[in-house]
N, C-alpha and C positions, 0 to 999 in steps of 0.2 A: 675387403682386402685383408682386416687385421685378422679376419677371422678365418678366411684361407691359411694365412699363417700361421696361425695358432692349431690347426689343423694338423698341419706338415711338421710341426716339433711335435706335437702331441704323438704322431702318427709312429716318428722317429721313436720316441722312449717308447711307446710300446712294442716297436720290433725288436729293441732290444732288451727288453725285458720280457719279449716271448725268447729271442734267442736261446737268451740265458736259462729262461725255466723249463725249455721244454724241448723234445731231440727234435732234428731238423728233418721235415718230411723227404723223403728219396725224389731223387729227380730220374726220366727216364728216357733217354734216347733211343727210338725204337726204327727212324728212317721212313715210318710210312706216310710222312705228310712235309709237302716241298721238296719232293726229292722224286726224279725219274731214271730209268735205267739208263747204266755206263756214267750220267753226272759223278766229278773229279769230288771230293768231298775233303776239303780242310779245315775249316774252323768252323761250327757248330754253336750258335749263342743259347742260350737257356735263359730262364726264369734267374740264375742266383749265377750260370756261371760261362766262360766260352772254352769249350772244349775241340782240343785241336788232334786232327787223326790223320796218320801216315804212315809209310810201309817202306821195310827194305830190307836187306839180305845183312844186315849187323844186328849187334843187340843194343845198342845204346841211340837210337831213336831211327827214324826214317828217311828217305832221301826223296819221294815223291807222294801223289794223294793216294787216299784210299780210293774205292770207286764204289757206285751202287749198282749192286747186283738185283736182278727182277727173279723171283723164282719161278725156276723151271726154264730159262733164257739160256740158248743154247749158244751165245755171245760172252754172256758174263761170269755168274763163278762156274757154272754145272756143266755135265754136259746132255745135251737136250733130256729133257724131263725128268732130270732131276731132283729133285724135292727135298726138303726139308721131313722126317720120319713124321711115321702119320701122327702119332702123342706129343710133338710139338711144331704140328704145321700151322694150330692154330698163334701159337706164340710168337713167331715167326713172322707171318703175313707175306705181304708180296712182296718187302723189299729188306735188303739186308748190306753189309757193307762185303768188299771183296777185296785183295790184295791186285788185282788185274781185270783189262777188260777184253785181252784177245782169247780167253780162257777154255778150258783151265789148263795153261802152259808155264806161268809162271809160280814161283813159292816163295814169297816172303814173310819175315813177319811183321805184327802188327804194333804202333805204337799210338801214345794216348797223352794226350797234355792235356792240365786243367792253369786255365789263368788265375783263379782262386783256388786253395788246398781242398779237399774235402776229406771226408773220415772214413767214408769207406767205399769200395769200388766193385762191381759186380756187371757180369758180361755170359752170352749164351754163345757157345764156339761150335761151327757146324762142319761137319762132313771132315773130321781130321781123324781119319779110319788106315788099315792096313794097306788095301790095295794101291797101289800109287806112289809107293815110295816105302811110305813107315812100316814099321812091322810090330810085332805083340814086343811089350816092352817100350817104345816110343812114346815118349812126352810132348804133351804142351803145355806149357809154364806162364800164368799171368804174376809178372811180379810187378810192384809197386813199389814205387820208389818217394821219400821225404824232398828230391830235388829234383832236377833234371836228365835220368836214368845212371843216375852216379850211385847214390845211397841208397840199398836197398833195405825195406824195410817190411817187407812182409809177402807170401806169395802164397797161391794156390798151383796144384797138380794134377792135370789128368794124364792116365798111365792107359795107352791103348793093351786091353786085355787078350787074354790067348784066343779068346772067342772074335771073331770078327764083327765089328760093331756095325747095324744096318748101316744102311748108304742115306746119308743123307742128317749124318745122328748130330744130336743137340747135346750139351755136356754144359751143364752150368759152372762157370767159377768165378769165387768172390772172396775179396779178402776185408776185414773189416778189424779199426785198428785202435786198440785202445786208449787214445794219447798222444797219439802220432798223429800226421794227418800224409796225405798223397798229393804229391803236386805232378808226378807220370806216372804212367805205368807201360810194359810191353807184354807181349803177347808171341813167346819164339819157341818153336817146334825142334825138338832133337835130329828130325830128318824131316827133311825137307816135304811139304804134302799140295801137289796143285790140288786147286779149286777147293779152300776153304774159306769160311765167311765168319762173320760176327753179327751180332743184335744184341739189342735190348741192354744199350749201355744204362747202367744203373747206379747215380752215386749218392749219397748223403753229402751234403754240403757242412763243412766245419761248422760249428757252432760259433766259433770266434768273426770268420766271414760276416753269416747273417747280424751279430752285435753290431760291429765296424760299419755298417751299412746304414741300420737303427740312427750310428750316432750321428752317421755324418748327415740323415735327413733332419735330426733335430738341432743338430750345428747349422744348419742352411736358414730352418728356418726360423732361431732366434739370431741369428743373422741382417735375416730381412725385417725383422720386425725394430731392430734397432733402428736401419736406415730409412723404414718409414717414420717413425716419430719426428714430430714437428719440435724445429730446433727452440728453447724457452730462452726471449729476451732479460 
């Protein structure tokens, strides 16, 4: 027993003492495992963090779930055989996230909560091209925000160009932040575009996070090790 315990603090200071010495490895939400098509997708647990996703026609956070889209599903973002371009279908896989599921009829955009901060935030946005609404010039904007879509603190931009982007295109964007850290982020279009999707949500977790984590395993378990000790007459 004492030795389990001794274990679990010991275990604690070295997570926080990895915290602190060394950057936190990316964590990565990619949708291909527990997840079937049209399922409503809201909160998301990870390894370090729970990350919550929703959609809607404002900028400052969402009003219903994201949904999982199957690629090439003529039900959910595409329409029939659709695809992700061939130079990131492998990146992709078969399932991704969708702002709808009677599709592609409706356009919102996308938002992103983390129940812990992390430091940086990084996402693949699909099929957000000319035809269908947007035109050359047309933005989609991932900003990030230090609070709950109030304080913005840092953003990425892709700018649809005069060339028409194939069907089905992958457009990486990431913001990663010096000192700051992100507790939301969104994801909103200048003009409106059905049937776009998201993957390969990608964050670095705070380094103050994983410390705070460290200590409270090693507060737990010099804890237990006091209320085992036998009381001296």
């Amino acid at each position: 027993m004492k030795l389990g315990l001794r274990k679990l603090a010991y275990a604690g200071v070295a997570m926080t003492a990895i915290a602190v010495a060394q950057p936190a490895t990316a964590e990565i939400i990619d949708f291909e495992s527990g997840f079937a098509a049209l399922d409503p997708v809201g909160a998301v647990v990870t390894a370090t963090n729970t990350v919550t996703f929703s959609v809607g026609p404002g900028t400052t956070g969402g009003v219903g779930p994201a949904f999982i889209a199957d690629v090439g599903g003529p039900t959910t973002a595409f329409v029939p055989h659709d695809t992700p371009e061939a130079g990131a279908a492998g990146r992709i896989g078969e399932f991704f996230l969708t702002d709808e599921t009677a599709g592609p009829s409706a356009a919102l955009n996308y938002f992103i909560e983390f129940a812990d901060p992390v430091a940086s935030l990084g996402l693949d946005l699909i099929d957000f091209r000319r035809d269908g609404g947007p035109s050359a010039g047309d933005t989609a904007t991932l900003t990030v925000y230090s609070d709950s879509f109030s304080t913005a603190v840092g953003f990425d931009i892709f700018t649809i160009p005069l060339t028409n982007p194939v069907d089905g295109n992958v457009e990486r964007l990431m913001v990663s932040l010096g000192g700051k850290v992100i507790k939301s982020a969104s994801i909103v279009f200048s003009t409106p575009d059905v049937g776009t999707g998201i993957d390969n949500i990608t964050f670095v977790p705070e380094p103050a996070t994983l410390a705070l984590l460290g200590i409270g395993l090693a507060g737990i378990g010099a804890g237990r090790r006091r209320r085992a000790r036998p009381a001296r007459g």
